[in-house]
C-alpha positions as a Markdown table, in Angstrom:
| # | Residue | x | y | z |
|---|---|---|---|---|
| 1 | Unk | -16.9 | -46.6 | -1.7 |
| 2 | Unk | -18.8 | -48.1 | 1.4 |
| 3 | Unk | -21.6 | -46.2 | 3.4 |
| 4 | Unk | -19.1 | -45.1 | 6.0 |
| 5 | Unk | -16.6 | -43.7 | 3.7 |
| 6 | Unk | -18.5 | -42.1 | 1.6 |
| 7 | Unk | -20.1 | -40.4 | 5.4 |
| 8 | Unk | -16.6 | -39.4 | 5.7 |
| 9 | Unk | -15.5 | -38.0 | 2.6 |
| 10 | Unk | -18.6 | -35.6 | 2.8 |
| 11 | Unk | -18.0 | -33.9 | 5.9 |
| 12 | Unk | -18.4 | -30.0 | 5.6 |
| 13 | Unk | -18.7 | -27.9 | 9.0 |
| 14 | Unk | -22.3 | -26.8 | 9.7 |
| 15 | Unk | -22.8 | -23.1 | 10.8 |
| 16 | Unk | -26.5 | -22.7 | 10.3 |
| 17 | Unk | -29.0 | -24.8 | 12.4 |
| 18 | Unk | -32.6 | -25.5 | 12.4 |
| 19 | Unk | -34.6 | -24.3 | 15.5 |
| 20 | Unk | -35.4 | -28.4 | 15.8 |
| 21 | Unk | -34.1 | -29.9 | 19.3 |
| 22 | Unk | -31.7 | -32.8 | 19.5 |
| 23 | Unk | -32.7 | -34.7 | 22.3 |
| 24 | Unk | -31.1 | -35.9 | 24.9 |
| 25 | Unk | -30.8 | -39.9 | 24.1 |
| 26 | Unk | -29.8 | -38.6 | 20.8 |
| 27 | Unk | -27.0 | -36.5 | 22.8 |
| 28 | Unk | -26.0 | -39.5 | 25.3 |
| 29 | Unk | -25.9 | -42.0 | 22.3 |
| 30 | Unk | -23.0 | -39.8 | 20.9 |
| 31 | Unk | -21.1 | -39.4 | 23.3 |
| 32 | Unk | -21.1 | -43.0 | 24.0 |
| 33 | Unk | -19.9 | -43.6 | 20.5 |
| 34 | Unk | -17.2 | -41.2 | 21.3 |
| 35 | Unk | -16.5 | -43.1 | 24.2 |
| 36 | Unk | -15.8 | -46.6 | 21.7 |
| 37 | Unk | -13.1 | -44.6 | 20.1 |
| 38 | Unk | -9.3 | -46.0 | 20.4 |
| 39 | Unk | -7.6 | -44.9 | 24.1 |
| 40 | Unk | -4.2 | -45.1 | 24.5 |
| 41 | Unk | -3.5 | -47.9 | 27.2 |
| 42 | Unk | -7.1 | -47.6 | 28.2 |
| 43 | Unk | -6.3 | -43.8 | 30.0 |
| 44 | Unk | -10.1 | -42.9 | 28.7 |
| 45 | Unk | -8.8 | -39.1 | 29.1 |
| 46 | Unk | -11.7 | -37.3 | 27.9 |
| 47 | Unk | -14.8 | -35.2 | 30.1 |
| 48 | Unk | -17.2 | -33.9 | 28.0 |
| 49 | Unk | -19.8 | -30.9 | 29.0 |
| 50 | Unk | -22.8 | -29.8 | 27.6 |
| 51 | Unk | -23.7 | -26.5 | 27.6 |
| 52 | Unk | -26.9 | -25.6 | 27.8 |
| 53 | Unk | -27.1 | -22.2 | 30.1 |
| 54 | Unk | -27.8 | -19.4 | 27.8 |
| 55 | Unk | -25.5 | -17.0 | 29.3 |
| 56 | Unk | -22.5 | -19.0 | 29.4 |
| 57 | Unk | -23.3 | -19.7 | 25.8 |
| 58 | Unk | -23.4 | -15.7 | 25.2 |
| 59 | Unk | -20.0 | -15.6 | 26.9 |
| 60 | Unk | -18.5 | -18.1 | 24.8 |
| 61 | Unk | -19.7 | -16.3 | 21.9 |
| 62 | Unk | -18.1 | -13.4 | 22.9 |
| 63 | Unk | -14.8 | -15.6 | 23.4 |
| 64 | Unk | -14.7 | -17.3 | 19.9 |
| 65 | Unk | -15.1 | -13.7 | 18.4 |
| 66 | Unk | -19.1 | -13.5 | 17.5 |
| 67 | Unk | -19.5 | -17.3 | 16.3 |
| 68 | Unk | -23.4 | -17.1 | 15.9 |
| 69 | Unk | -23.6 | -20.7 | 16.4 |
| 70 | Unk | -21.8 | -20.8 | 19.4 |
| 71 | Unk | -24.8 | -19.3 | 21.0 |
| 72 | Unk | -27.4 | -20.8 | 18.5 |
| 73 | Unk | -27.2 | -24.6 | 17.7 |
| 74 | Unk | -29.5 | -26.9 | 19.4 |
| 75 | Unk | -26.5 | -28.6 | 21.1 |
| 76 | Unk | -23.0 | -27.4 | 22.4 |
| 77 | Unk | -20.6 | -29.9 | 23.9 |
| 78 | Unk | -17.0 | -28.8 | 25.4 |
| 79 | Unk | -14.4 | -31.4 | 25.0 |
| 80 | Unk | -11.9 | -31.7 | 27.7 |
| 81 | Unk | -8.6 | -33.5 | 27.9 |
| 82 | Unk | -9.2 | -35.2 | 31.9 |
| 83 | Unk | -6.1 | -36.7 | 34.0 |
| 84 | Unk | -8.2 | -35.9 | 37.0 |
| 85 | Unk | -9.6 | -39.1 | 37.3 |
| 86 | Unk | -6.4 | -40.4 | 37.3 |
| 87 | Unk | -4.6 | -39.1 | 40.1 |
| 88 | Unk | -8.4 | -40.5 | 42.1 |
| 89 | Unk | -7.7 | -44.0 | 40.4 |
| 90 | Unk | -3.8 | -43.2 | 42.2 |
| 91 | Unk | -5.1 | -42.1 | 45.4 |
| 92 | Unk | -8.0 | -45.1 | 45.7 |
| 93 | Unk | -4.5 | -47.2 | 45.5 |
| 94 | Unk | -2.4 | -45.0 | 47.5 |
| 95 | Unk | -0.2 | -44.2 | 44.8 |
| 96 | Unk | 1.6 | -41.0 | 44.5 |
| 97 | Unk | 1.0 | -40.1 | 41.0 |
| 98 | Unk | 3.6 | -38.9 | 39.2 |
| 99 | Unk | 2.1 | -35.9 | 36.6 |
| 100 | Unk | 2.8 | -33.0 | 34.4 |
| 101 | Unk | 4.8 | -35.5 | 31.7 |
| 102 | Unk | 4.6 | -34.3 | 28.2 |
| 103 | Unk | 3.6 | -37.7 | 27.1 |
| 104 | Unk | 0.6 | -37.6 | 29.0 |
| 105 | Unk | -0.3 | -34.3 | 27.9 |
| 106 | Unk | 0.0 | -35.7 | 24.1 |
| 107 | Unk | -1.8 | -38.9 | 25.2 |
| 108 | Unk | -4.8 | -37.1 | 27.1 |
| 109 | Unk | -5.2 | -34.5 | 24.5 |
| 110 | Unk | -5.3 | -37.1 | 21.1 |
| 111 | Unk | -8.0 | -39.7 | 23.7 |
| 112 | Unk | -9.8 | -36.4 | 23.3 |
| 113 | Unk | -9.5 | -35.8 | 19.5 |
| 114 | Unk | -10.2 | -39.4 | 19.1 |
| 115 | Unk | -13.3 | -39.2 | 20.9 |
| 116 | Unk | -14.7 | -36.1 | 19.4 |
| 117 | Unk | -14.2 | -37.4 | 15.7 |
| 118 | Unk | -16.3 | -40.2 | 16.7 |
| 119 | Unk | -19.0 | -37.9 | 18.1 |
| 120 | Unk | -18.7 | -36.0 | 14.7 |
| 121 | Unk | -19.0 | -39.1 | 12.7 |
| 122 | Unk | -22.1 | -40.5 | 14.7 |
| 123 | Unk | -24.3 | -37.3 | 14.3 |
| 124 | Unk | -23.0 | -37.4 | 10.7 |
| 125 | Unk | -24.3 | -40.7 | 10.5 |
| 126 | Unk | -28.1 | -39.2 | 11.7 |
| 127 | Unk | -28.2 | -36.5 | 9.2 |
| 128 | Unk | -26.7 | -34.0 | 12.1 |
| 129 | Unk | -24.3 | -31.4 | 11.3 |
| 130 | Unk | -21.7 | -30.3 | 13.2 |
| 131 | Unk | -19.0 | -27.7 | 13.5 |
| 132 | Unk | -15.2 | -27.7 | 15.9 |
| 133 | Unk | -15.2 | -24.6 | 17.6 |
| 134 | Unk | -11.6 | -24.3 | 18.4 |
| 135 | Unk | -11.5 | -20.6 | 19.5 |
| 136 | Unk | -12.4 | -21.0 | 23.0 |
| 137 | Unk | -8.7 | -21.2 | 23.1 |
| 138 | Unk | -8.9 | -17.4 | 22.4 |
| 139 | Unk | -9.2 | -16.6 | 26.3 |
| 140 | Unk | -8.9 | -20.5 | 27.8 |
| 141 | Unk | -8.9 | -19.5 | 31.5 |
| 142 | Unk | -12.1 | -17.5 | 31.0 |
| 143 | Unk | -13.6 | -20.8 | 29.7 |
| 144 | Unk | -11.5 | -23.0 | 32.4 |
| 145 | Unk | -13.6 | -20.7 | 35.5 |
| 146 | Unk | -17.0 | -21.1 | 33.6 |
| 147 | Unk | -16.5 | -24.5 | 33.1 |
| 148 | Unk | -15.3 | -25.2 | 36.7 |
| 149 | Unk | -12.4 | -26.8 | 35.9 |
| 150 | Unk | -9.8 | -28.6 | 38.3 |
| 151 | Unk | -6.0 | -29.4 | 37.5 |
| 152 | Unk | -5.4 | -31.4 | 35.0 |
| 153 | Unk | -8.2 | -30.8 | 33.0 |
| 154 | Unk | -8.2 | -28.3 | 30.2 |
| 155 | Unk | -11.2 | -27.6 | 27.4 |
| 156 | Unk | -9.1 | -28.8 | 24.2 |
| 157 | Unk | -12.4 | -27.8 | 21.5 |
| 158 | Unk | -16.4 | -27.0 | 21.4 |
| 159 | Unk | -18.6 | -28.5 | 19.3 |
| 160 | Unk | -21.6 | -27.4 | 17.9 |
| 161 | Unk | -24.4 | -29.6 | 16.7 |
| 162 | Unk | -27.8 | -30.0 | 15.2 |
| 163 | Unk | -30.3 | -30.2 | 12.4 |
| 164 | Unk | -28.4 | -28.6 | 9.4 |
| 165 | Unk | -30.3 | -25.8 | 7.8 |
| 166 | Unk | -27.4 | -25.3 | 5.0 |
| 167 | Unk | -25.7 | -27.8 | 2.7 |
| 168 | Unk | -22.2 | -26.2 | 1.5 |
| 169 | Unk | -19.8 | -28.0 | -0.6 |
| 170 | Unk | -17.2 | -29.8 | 0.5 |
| 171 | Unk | -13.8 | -27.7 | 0.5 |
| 172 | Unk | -11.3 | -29.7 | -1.5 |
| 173 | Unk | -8.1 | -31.4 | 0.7 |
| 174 | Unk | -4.9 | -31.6 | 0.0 |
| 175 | Unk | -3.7 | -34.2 | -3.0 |
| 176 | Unk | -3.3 | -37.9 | -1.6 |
| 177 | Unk | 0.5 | -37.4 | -2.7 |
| 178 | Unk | 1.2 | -34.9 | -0.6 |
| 179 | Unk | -0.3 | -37.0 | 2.6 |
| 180 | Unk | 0.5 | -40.4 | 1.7 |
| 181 | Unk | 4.2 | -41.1 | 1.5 |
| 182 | Unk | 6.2 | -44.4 | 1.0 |
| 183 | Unk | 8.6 | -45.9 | 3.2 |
| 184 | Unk | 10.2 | -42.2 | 3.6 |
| 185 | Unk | 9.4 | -38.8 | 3.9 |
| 186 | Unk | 10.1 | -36.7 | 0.9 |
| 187 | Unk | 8.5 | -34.0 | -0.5 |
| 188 | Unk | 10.4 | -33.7 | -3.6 |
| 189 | Unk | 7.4 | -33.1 | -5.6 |
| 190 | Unk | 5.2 | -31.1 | -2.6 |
| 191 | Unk | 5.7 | -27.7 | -4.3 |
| 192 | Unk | 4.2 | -28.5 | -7.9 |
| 193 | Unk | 0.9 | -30.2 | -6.1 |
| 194 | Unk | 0.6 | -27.6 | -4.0 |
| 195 | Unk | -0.2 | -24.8 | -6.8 |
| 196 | Unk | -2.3 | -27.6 | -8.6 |
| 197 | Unk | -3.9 | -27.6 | -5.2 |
| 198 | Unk | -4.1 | -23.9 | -4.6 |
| 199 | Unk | -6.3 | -23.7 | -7.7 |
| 200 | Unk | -8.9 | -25.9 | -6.6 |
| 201 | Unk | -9.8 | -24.2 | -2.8 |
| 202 | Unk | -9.0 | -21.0 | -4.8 |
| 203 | Unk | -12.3 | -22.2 | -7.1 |
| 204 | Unk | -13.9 | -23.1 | -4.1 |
| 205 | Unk | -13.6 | -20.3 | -2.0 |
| 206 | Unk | -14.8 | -17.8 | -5.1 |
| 207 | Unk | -17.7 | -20.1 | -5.6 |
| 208 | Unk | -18.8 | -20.2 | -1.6 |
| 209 | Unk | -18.6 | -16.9 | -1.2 |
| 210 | Unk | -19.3 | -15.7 | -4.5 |
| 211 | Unk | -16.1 | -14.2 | -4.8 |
| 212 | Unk | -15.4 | -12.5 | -1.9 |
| 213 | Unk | -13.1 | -14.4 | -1.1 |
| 214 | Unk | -9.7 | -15.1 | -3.2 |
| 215 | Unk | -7.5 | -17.0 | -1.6 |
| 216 | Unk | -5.2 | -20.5 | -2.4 |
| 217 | Unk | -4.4 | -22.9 | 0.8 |
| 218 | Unk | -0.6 | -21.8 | 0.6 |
| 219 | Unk | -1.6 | -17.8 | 1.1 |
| 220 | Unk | -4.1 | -19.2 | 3.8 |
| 221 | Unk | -1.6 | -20.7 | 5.4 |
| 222 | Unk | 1.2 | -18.4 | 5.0 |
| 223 | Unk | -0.8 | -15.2 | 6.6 |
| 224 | Unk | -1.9 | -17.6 | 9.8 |
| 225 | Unk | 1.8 | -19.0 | 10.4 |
| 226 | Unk | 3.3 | -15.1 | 10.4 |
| 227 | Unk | 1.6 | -14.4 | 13.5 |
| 228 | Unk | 1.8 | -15.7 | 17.2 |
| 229 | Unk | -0.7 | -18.3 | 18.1 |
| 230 | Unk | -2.3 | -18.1 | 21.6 |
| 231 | Unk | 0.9 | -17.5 | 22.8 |
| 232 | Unk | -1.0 | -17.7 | 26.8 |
| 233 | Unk | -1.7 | -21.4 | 25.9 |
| 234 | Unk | 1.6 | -22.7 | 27.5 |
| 235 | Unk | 1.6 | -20.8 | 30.7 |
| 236 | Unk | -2.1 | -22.0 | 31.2 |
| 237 | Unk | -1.7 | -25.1 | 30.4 |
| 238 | Unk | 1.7 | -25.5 | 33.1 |
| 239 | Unk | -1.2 | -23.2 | 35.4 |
| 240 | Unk | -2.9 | -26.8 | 35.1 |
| 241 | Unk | -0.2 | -29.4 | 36.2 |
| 242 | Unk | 0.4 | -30.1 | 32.5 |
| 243 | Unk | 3.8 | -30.0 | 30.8 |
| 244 | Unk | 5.5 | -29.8 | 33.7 |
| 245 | Unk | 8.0 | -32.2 | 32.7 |
């Protein structure tokens, strides 16, 4: 393997930082990179906003239910999907845009993910560590009015970033053959790599936590997809112009 997948293939989420700052060239130079990342037809649909006030930071650890580094890393960047600056490209041109499509709801939020895994990959790249905090979800208009947001712009994920003052394994993924299929989808064979599967992050979970925790991917999975899931997301996100149509 090359330098850059071998970067890849050892991403672990960092949840312990040093107290050492990360500057802000360091923090302008990633986001650029995110900005290099592929954009569907050019749309460029991401805003992102660094957090620095302390009490914000203490509210969004509140939100994403006590995430220490929420309120700890050096650096905490909120990722927003952004069709705001569209409708001003329209109105510079004096055309009525037409919003709230699905399809740019899907577009504007995968422009974001795009950009973001770039971000990830460039502080990977300078011996940063990072972590996706996806629970500001949890309450997203409360993060929507701290963050000032206008219509068409919704906070998809946080991200947390800094010096890394752990080094954890790296939790095993799924077999290729269950990812990679040929010409159709099939997953005739699925069940019987899954349970070869479920023994490996069963392993892994017993040896990161020492075994407190003992649990295979499928029972993971199972207990999260047997409740609602931020049920409020839908009726926010129409709240913001989005899927409208």
């Amino acid at each position: 393997m090359n330098e850059t997948i071998t970067l890849l293939s050892n991403h672990r989420s960092i949840r312990k930082f040093t107290d050492e700052a990360v500057d802000r060239t360091t923090v302008e130079q990633l986001v650029s990179a995110g900005q290099h990342a592929a954009t569907s037809s050019f749309i460029q649909a991401c805003t992102v906003i660094q957090v620095q006030d302390q009490k914000v930071r203490e509210r969004f650890y509140e939100i994403t239910n006590a995430q220490q580094y929420v309120r700890e890393a050096p650096v905490f960047l909120v990722f927003c999907a952004d069709m705001q600056r569209h409708r001003l490209a329209c109105t510079m041109h004096d055309a009525p845009m037409m919003s709230g499509f699905t399809e740019q709801f899907v577009t504007a939020s995968l422009d974001c993910a795009l950009f973001a895994q770039n971000v990830a990959i460039a502080a990977e790249s300078l011996g940063l560590g990072i972590c996706y905090i996806g629970a500001l979800r949890n309450d997203i208009a409360a993060v929507d009015a701290l963050l000032n947001l206008p219509d068409l712009v919704y906070p998809v994920f946080g991200m947390c970033i800094g010096h890394p003052a752990q080094d954890p394994e790296v939790k095993p993924r799924l077999p290729l053959e269950v990812v990679l299929k040929q010409e159709t989808y099939t997953d005739e064979h699925d069940e019987q790599y899954l349970q070869e599967y479920d023994k490996a992050v069963r392993a892994y979970y017993q040896n990161r936590g020492g075994g407190a925790k003992d649990q295979s991917w499928t029972e993971q999975i199972s207990a999260m997809l047997i409740k609602e899931a931020r049920p409020h997301m839908l009726a926010y996100l129409r709240s913001k112009g989005f899927l409208q149509k």
